[in-house]
N, C-alpha and C positions, 0 to 999 in steps of 0.2 A: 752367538754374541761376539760382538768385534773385539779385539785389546780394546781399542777407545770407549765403545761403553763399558766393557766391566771397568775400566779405570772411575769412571764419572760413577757410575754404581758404588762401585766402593767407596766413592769420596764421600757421595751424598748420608750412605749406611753412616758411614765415620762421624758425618758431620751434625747427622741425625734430622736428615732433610729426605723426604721423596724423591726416589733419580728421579733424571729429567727423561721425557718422553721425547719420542727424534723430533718433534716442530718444535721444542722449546728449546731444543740443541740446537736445531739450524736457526731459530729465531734469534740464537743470544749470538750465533755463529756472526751470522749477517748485522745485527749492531755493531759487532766487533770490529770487522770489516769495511763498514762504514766510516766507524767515527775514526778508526786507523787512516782512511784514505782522505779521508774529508778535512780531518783537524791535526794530531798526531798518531803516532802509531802509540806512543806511550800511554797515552790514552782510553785505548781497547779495555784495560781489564778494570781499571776505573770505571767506565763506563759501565759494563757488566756487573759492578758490586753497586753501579748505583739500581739498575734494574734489579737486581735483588732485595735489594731493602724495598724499593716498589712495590715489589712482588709477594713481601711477606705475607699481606694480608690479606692477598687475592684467593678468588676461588678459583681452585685448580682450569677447570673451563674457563676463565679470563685469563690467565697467563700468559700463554700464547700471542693473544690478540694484543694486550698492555707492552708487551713488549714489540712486537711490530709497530704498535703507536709513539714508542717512544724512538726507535727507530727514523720514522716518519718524521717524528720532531729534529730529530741529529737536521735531515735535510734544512727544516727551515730554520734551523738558528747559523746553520752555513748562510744564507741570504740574507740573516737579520740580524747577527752577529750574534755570538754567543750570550753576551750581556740582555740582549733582548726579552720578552716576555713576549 
């Protein structure tokens, strides 16, 4: 186990949430990433609580995939402006 997951491990214990499994780490990795290079960098970890409250309800097997989708989205609200739908 790396320092970086036992850190996320023990948060998730602490926070009383399931760690994250490594594609929902590099999932949330790479939103972060994105919306940082795309819009602000300030941005990122906003982003990432918003995918969390997304993610409350999901079933563990959609996780992953809902958050690559919203991902996805970062890209097209860069072309269609943030306000867009």
């Amino acid at each position: 186990m790396t320092e970086t997951t036992g850190f996320f491990a023990a948060l998730a214990e602490r926070g009383g949430t399931p760690p994250l499994d490594a594609e929902e780490a590099d999932a949330l990795l790479r939103l972060a990433r994105v919306v940082a290079h795309r819009f602000e960098r300030r941005y990122a970890p906003l982003a990432c609580y918003v995918a969390g409250r997304a993610l409350a309800s999901a079933d563990a097997s959609q996780r992953t995939a809902r958050i690559r989708a919203l991902t996805d989205t970062v890209g097209q609200m860069e072309r269609d402006g943030p306000g867009a739908r």
